[in-house]
Gaussian input, Z-matrix of N, CA and C with variables (Angstrom, degrees):
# hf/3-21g

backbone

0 1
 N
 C     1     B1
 C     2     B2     1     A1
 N     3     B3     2     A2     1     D1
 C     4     B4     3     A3     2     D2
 C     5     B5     4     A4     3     D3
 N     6     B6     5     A5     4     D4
 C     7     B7     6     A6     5     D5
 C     8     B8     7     A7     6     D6
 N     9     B9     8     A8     7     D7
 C    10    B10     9     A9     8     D8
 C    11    B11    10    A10     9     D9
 N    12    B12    11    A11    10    D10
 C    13    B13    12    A12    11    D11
 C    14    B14    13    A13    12    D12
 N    15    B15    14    A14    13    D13
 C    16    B16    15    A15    14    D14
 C    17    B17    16    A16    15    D15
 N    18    B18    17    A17    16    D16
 C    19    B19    18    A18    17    D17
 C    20    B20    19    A19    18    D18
 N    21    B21    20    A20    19    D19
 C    22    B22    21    A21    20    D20
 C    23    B23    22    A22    21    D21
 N    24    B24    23    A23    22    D22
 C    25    B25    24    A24    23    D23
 C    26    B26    25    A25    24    D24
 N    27    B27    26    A26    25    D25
 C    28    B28    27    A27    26    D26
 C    29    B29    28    A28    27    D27
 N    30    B30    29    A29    28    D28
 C    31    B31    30    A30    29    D29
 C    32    B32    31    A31    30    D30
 N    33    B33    32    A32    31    D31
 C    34    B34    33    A33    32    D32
 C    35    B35    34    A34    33    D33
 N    36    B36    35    A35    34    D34
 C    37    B37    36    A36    35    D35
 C    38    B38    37    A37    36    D36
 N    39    B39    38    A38    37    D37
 C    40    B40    39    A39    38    D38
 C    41    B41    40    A40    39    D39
 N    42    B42    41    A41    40    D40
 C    43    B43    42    A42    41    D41
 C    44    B44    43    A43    42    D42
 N    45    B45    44    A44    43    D43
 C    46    B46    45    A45    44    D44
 C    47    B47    46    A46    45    D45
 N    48    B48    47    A47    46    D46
 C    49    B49    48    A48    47    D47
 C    50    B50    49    A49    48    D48
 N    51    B51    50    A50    49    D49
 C    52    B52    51    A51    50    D50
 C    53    B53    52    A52    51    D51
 N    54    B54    53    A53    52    D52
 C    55    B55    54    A54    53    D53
 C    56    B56    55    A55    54    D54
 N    57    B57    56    A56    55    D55
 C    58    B58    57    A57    56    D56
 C    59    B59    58    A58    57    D57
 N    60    B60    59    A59    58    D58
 C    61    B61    60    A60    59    D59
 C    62    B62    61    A61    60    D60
 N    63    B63    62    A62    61    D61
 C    64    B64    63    A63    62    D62
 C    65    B65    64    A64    63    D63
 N    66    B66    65    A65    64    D64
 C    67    B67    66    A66    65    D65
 C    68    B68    67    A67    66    D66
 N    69    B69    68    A68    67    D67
 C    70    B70    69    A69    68    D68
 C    71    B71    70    A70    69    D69
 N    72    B72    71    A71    70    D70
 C    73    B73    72    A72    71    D71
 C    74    B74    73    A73    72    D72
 N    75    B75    74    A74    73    D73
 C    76    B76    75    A75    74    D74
 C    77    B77    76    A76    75    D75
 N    78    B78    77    A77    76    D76
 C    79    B79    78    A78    77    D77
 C    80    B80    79    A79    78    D78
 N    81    B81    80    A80    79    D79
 C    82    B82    81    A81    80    D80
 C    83    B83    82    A82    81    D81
 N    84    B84    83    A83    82    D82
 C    85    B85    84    A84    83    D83
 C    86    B86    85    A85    84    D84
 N    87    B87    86    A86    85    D85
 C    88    B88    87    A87    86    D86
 C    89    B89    88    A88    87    D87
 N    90    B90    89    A89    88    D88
 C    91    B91    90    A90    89    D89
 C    92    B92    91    A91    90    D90
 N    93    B93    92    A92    91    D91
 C    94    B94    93    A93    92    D92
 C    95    B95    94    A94    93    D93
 N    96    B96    95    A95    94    D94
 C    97    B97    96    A96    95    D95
 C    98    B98    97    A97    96    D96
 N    99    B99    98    A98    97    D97
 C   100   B100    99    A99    98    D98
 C   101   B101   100   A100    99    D99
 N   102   B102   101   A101   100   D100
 C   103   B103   102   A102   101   D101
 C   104   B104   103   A103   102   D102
 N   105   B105   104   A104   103   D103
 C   106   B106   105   A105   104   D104
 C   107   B107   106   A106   105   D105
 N   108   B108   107   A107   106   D106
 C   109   B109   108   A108   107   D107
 C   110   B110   109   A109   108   D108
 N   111   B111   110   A110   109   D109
 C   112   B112   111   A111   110   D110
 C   113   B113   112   A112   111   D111
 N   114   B114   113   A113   112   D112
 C   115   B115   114   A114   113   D113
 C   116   B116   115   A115   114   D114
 N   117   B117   116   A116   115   D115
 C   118   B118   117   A117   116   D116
 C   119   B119   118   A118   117   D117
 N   120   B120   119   A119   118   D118
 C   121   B121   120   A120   119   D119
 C   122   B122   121   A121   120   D120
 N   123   B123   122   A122   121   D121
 C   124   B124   123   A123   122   D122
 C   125   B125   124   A124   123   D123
 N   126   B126   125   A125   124   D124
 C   127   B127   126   A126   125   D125
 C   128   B128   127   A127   126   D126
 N   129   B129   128   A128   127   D127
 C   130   B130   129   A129   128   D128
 C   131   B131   130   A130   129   D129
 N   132   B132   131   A131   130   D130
 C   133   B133   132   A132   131   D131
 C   134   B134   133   A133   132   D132
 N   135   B135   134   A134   133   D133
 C   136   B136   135   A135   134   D134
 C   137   B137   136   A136   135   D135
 N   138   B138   137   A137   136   D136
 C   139   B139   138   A138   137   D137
 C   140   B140   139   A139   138   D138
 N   141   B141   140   A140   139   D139
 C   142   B142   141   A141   140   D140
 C   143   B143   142   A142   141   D141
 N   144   B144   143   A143   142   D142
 C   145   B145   144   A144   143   D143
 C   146   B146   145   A145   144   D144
 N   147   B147   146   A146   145   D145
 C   148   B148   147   A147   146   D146
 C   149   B149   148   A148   147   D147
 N   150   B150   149   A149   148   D148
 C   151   B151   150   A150   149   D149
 C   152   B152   151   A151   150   D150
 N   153   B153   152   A152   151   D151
 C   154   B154   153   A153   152   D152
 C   155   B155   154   A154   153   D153
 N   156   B156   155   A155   154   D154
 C   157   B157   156   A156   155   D155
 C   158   B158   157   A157   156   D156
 N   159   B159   158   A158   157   D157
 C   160   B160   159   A159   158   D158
 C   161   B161   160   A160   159   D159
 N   162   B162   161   A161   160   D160
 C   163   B163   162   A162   161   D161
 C   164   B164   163   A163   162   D162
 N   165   B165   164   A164   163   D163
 C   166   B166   165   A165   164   D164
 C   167   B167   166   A166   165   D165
 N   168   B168   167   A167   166   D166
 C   169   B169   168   A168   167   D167
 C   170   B170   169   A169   168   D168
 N   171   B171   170   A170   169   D169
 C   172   B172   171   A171   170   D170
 C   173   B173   172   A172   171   D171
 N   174   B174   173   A173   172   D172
 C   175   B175   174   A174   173   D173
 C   176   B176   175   A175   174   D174
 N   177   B177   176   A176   175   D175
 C   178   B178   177   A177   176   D176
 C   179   B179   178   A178   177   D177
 N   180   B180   179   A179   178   D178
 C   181   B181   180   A180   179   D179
 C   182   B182   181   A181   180   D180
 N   183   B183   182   A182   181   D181
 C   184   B184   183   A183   182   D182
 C   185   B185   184   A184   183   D183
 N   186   B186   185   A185   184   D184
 C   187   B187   186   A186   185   D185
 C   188   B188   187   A187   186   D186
 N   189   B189   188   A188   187   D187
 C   190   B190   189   A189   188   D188
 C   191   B191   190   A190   189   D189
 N   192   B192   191   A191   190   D190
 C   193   B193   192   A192   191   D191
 C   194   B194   193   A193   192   D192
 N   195   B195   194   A194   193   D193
 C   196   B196   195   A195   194   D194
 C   197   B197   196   A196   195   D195
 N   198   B198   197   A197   196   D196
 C   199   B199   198   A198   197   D197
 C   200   B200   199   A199   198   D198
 N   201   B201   200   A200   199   D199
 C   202   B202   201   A201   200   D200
 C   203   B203   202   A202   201   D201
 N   204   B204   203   A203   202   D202
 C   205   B205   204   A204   203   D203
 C   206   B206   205   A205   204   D204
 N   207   B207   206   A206   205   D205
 C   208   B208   207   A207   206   D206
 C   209   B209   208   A208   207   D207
 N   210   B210   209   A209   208   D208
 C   211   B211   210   A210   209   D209
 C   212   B212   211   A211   210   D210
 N   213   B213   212   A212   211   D211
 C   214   B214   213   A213   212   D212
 C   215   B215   214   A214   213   D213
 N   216   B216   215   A215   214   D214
 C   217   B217   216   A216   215   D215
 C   218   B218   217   A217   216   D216
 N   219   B219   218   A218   217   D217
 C   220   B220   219   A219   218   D218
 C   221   B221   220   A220   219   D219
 N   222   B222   221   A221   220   D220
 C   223   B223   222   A222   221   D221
 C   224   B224   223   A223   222   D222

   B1=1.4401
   B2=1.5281
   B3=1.3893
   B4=1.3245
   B5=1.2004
   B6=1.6954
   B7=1.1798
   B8=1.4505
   B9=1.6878
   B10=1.3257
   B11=1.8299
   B12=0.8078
   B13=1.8076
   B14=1.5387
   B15=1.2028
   B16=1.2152
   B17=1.6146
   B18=1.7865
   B19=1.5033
   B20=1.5331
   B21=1.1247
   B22=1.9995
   B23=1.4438
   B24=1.4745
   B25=1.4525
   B26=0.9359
   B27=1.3296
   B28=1.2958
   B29=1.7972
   B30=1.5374
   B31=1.4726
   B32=1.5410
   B33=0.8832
   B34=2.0584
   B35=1.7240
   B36=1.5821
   B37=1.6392
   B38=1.6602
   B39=1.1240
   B40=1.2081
   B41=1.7220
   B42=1.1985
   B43=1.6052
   B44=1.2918
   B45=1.2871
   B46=1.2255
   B47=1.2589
   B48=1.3956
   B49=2.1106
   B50=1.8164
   B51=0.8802
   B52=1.3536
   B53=2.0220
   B54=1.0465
   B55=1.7170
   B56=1.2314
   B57=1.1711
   B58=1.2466
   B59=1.7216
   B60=1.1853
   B61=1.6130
   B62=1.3786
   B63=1.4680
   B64=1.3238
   B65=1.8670
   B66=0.8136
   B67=2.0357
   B68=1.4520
   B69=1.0687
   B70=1.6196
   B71=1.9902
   B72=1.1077
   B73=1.7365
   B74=2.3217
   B75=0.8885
   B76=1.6762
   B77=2.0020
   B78=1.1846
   B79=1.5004
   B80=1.8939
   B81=1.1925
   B82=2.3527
   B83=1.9021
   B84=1.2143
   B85=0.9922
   B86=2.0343
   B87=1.1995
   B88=1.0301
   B89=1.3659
   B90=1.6359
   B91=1.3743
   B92=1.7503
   B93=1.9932
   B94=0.8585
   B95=1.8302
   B96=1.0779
   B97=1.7267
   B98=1.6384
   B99=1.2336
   B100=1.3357
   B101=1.8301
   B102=1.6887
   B103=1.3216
   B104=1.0599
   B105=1.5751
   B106=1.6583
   B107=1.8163
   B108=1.2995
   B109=1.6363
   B110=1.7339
   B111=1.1571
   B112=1.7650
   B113=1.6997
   B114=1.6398
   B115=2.0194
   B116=1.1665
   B117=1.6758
   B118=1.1403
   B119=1.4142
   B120=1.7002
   B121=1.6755
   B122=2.0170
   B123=0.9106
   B124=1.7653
   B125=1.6230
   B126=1.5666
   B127=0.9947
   B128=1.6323
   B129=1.3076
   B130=1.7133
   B131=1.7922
   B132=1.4560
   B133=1.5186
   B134=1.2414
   B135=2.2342
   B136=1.5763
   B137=1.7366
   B138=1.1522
   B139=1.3245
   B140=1.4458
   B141=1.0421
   B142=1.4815
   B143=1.4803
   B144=1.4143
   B145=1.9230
   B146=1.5861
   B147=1.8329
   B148=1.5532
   B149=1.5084
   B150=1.5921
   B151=2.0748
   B152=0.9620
   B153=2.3066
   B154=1.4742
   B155=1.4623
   B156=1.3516
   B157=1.5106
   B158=1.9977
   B159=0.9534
   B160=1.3015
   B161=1.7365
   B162=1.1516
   B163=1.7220
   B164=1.3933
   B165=1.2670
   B166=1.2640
   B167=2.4447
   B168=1.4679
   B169=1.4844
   B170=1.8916
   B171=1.5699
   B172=1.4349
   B173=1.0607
   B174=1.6370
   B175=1.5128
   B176=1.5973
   B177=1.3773
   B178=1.9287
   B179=1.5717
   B180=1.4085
   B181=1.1363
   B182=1.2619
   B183=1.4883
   B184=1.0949
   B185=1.6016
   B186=1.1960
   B187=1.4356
   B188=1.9247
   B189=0.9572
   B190=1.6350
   B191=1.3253
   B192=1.6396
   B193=1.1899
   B194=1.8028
   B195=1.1535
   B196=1.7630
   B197=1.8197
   B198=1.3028
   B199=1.8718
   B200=1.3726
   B201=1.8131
   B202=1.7489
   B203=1.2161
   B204=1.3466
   B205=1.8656
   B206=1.7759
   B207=1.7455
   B208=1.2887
   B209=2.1005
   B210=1.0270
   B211=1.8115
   B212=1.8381
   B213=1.3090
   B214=1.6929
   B215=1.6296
   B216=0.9750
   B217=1.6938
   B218=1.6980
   B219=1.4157
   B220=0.7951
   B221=1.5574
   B222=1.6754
   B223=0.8794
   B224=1.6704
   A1=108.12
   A2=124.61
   A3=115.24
   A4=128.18
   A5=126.56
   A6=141.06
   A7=91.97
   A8=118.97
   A9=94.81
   A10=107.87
   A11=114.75
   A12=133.25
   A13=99.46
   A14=122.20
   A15=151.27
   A16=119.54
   A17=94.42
   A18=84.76
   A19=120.79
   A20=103.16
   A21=95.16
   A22=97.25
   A23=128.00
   A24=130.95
   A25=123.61
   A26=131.57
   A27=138.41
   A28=103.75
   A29=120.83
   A30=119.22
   A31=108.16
   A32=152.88
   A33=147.74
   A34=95.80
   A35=116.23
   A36=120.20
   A37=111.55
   A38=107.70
   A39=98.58
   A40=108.49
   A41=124.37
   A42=102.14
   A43=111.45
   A44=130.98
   A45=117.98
   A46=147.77
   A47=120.97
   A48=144.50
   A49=102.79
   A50=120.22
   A51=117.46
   A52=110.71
   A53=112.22
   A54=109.55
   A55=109.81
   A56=128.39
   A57=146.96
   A58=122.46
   A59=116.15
   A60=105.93
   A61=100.79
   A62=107.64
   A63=119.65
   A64=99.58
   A65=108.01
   A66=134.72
   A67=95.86
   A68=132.60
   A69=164.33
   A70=93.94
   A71=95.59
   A72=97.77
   A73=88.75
   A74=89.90
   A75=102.97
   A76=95.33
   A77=115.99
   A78=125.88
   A79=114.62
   A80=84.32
   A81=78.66
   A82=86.92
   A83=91.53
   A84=88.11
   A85=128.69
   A86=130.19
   A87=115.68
   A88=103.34
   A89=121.34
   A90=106.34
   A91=120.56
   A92=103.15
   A93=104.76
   A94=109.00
   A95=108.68
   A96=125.41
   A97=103.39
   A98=102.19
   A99=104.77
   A100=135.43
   A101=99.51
   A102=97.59
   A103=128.23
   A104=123.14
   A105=139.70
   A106=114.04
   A107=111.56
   A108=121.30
   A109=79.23
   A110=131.45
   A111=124.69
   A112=115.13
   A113=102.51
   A114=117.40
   A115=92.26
   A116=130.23
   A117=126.87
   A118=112.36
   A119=107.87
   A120=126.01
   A121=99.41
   A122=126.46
   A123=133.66
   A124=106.85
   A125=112.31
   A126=98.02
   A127=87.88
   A128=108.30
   A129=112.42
   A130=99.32
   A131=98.49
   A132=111.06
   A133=93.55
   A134=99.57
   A135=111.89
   A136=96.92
   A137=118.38
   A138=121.00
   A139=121.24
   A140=137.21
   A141=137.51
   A142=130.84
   A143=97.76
   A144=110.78
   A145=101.41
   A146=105.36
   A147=99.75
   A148=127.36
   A149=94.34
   A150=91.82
   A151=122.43
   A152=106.16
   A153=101.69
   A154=127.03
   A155=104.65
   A156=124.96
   A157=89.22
   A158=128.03
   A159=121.55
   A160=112.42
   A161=125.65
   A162=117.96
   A163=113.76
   A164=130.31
   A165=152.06
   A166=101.39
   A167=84.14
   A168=79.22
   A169=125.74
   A170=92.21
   A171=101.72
   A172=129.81
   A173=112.37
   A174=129.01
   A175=107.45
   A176=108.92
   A177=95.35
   A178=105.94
   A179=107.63
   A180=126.80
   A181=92.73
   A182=129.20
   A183=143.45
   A184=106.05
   A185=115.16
   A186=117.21
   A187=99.32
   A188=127.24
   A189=139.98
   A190=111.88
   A191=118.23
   A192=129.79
   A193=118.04
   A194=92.51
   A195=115.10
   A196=106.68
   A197=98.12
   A198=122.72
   A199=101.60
   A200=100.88
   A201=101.49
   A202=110.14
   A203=117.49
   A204=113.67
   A205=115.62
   A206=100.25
   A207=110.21
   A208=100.46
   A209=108.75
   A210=99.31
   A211=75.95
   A212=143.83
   A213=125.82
   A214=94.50
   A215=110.23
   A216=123.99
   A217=94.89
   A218=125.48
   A219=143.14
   A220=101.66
   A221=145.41
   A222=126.20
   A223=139.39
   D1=126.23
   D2=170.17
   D3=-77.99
   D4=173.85
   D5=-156.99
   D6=-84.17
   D7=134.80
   D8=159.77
   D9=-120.07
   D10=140.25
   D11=-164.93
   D12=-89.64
   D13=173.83
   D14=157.89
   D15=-72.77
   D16=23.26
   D17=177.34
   D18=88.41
   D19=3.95
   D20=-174.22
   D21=-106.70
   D22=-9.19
   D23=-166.06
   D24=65.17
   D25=16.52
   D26=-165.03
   D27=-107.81
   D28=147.11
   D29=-176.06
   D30=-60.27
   D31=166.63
   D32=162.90
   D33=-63.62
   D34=-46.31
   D35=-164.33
   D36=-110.96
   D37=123.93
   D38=-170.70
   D39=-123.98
   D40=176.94
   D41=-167.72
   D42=-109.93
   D43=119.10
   D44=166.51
   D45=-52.93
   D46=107.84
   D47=-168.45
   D48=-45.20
   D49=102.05
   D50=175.84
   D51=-56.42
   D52=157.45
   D53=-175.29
   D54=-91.42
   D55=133.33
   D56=163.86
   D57=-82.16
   D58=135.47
   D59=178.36
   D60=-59.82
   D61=155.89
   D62=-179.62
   D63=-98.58
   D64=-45.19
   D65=-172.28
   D66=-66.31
   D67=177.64
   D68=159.91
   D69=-100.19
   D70=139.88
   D71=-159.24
   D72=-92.88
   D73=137.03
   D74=-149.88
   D75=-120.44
   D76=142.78
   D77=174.00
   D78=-61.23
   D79=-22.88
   D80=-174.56
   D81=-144.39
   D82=176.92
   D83=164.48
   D84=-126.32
   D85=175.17
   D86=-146.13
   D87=-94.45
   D88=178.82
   D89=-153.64
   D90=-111.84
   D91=27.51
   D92=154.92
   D93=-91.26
   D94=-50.36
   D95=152.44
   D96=-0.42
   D97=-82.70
   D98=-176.55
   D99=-55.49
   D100=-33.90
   D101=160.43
   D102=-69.08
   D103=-40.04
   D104=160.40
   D105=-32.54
   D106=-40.65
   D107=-170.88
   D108=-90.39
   D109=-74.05
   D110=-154.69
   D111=-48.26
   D112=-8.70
   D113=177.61
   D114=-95.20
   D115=-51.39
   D116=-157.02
   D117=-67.70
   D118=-49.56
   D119=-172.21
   D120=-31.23
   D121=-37.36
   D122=-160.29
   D123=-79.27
   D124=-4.35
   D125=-152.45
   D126=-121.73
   D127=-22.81
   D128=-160.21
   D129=-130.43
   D130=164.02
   D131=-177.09
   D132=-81.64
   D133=165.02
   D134=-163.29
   D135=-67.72
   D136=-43.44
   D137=178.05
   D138=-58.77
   D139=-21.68
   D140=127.80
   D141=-26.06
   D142=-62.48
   D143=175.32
   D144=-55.58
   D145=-66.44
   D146=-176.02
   D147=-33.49
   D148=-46.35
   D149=-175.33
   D150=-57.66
   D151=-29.81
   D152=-178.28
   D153=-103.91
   D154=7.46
   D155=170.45
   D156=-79.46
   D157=-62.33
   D158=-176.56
   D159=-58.62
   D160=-55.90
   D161=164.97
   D162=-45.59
   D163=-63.61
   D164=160.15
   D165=-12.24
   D166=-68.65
   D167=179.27
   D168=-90.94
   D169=10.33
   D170=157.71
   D171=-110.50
   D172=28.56
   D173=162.74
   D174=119.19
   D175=-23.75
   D176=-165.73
   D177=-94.77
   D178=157.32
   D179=-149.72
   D180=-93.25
   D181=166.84
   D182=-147.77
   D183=-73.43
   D184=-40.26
   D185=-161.56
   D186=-100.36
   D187=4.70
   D188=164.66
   D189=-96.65
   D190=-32.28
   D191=171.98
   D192=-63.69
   D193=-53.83
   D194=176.98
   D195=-48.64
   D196=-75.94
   D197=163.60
   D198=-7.59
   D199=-75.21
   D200=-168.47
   D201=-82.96
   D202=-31.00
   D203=169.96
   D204=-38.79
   D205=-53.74
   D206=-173.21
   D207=-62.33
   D208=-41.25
   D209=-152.84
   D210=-85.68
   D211=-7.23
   D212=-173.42
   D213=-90.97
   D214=-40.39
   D215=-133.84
   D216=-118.26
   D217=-83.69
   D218=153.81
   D219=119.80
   D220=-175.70
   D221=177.75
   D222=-32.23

C-alpha cells in the first residue's frame, strides 16, 4: 500500500546521502585548518582531534569532519 503525504509527493522517509570530501585529500593541513583545530582542541578529547585531523587530511572540510568525528568518536 503506498505512502500517502500531504500532497507534496514526496516519500515521509527518505535516505540519508553519505558525505563526500569536498577538498582533494592533502599531506598537512592548511593554515586556516590549523587555527580552527588549536580553538577547537579545548573543547574536545585527543581522540576527537585525531579522527578529525585524519578526515580533515582526506579531503573533508572542517565542519563534515567534526559531524562524523562527533557520531564515530563522540566528544
Amino acid at each position: 500500500m503506498p505512502y500517502h503525504t500531504g500532497g507534496s509527493g514526496k516519500s515521509p522517509m527518505k535516505p540519508k546521502k553519505a558525505m563526500k570530501p569536498l577538498n582533494k585529500p592533502r599531506k598537512d593541513l592548511y593554515a586556516l585548518q590549523k587555527k580552527l583545530m588549536k580553538s577547537h582542541n579545548s573543547h574536545h578529547t585527543p581522540k576527537h582531534m585525531t579522527e578529525m585531523r585524519k578526515l580533515m587530511k582526506a579531503g573533508y572540510c572542517f565542519e563534515q569532519s567534526h559531524r562524523i568525528a562527533m557520531r564515530k568518536v563522540g566528544k
